[in-house]
C-alpha positions in Angstrom: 19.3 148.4 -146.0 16.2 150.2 -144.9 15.7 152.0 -142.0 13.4 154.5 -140.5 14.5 158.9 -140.4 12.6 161.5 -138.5 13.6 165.1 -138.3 12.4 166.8 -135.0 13.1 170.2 -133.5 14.9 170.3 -130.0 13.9 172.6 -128.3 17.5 174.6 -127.6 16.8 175.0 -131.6 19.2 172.6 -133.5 17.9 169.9 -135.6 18.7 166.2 -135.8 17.8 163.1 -137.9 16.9 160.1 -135.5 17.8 156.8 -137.2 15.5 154.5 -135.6 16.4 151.1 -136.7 15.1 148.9 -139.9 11.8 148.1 -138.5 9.0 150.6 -139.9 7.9 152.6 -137.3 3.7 153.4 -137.3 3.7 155.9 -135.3 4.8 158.4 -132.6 4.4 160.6 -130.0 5.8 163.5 -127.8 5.6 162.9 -124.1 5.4 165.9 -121.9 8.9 167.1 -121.9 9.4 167.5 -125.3 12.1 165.8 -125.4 11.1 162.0 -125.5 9.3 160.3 -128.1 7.0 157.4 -127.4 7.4 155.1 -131.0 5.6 151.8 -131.5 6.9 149.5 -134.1 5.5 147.1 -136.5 7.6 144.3 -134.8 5.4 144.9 -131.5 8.3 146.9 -129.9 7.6 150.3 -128.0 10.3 152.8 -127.5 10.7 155.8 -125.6 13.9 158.1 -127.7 15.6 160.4 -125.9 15.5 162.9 -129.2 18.4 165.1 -127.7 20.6 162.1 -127.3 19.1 160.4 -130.2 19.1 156.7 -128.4 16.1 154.7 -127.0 15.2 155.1 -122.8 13.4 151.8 -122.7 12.6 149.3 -124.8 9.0 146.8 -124.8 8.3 144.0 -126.3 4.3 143.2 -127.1 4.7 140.5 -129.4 2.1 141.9 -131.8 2.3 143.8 -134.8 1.4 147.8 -133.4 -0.9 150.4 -135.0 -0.9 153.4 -133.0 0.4 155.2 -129.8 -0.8 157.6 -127.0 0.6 158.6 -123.6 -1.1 159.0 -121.0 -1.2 162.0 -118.4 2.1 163.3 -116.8 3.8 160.4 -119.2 3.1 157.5 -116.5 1.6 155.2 -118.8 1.8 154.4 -122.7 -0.8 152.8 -124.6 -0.5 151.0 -128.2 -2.7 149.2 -129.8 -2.4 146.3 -132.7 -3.8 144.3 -135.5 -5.3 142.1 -133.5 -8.5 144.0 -131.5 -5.9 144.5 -128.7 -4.7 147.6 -126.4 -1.5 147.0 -124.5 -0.9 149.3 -121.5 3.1 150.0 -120.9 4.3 151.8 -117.7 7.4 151.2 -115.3 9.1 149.7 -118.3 7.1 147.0 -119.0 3.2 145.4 -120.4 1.4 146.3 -117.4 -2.1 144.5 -118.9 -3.3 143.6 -122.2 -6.8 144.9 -122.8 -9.8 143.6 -125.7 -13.4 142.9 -126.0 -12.9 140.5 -127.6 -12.3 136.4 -126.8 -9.0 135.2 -127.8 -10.6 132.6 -129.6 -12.7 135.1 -131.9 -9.7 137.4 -133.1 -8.7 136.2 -136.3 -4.7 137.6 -136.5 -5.3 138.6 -139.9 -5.8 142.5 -138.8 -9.9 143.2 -139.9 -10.2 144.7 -136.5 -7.0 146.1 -135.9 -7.1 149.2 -133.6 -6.6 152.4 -135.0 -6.4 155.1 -133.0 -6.1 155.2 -128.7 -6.5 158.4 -126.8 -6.3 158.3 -123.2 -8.6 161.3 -121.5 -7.0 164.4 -120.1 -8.6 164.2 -116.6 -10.3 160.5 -116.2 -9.0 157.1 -115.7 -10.2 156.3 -119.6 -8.5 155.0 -122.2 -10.8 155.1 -126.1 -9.6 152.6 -128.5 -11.2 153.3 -132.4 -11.9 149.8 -134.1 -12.1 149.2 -138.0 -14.3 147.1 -136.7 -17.2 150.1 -136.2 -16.7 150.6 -133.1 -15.3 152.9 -130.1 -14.3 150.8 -126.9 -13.7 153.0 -123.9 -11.3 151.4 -121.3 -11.2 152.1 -117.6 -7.2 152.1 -117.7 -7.5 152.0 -113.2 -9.3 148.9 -113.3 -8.0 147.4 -116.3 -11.4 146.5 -118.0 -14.0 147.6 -120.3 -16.1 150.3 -119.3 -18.5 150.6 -122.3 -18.4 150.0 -126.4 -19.8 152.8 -128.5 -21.3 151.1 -131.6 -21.1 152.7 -135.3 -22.0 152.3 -138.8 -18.8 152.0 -140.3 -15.0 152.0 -138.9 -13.4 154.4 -136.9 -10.1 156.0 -137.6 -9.4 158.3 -135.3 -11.1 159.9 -131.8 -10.2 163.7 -129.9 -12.0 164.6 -126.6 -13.9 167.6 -127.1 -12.8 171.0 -125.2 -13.4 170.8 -121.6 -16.6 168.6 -121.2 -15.2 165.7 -120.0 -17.8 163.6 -121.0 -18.0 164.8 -125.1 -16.0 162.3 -127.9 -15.8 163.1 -131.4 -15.0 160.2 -133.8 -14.5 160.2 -137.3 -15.8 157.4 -139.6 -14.7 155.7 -142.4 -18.6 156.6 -143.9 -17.5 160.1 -143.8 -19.4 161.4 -140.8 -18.0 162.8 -137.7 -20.2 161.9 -134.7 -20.1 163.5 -131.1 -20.8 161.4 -128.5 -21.8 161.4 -124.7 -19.6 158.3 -123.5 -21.1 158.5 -120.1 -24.5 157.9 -121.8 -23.6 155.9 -124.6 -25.5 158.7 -127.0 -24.6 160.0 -130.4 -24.9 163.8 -129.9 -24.7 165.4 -132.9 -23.8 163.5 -136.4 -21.4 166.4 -139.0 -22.0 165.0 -143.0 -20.0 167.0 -145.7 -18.2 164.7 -147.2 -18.4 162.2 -150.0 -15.8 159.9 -149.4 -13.8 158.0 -145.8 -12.3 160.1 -143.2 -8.6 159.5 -143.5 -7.7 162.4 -140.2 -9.3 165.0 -137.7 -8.1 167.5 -135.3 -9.6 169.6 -132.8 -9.7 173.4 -131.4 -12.3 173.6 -128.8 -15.5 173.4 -130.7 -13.8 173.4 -134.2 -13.3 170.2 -136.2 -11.0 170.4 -139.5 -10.8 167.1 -141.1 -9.1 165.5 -144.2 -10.7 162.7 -146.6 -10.1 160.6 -149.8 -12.9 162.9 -151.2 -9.5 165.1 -151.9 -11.2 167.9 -150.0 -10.3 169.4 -146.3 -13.1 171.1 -144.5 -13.7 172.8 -141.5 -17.1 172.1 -139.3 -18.1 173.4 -136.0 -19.8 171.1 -133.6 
């Protein structure tokens, strides 16, 4: 039997080991409190766990195989996306609306534009979903719909609002570049080169990005 183990640190200081099931678990997320974990699942499930108690708040079905995980702003909505070019919006305890740019007839199932990375922004009613398929699709999360796509050279892995302009997006690229954009204008703002092989992670202190990459290097740019 398989299953999934996560150590976390509760905040009154003891430590416990969360078994979440037999399904593999892509990834997680703390929600405000710092006590709840939002988890999506390959199965399509997404789970809020109680970490203290160490059982699941709610439960949701999506029916798709998930990728990735953010919560949104005083924990009132979840987003996940999947394999399939798709970003499902959860709140209230269930799929409040199923998001793409993409036909349903032109998404192949077979994962080549799965979603990577969602990110909803700290302030706005904006949601940006990082394709494989070179792209960044920013989603108006109020109105449910695609506000603008932010094209690019090669796939995106993972996105991080920059500072306080609420405007600024960094993405980094499977070509090795990190790119800051102006998603208001649809413009690349600055483009970061330094390394020789893909972007595998980024993070982000005010105007200080340290990234990791299959190049076996970690470096530190400022942008």
């Amino acid at each position: 039997k398989q299953w999934y183990q996560r150590r976390v640190a509760i905040t009154a200081g003891e430590t416990k080991t969360i078994q979440l099931g037999s399904v593999p678990v892509v990834d997680g997320t703390l929600l405000s409190t710092n006590r709840h974990l939002a988890t999506a699942y390959q199965d399509g499930c997404v789970k809020v766990i109680d970490m203290k108690q160490g059982v699941s708040t709610f439960s949701v079905d999506t029916k798709f195989e998930l990728t990735c995980v953010a919560v949104g702003a005083q924990d009132k909505l979840i987003a996940v996306g999947d394999a399939n070019a798709q970003v499902h919006l959860v709140g209230g305890g269930k799929v409040l609306a199923t998001l793409s740019d993409r036909a349903p007839d032109t998404i192949n199932g077979e994962g080549t534009d799965s979603v990577e990375h969602v990110i909803f922004h700290p302030s706005r009613d904006l949601l940006a979903a990082a394709y494989v398929g070179e792209r960044v699709v920013l989603y108006d999360t109020a109105l449910q719909r695609v506000r603008t796509s932010l094209e690019h050279p090669a796939g995106v892995i993972k996105t991080a609002w920059a500072g306080e302009n609420d405007r600024h997006l960094v993405t980094a690229c499977l070509d090795g570049v990190i790119r800051v954009w102006d998603v208001d204008r649809a413009e690349i703002l600055t483009e970061v080169t330094g390394h020789t092989g893909q972007l595998l992670d980024i993070t982000l202190s005010e105007n200080v990005v340290l990234t990791s990459s299959d190049d076996k290097t970690v470096k530190v740019f400022k942008v």
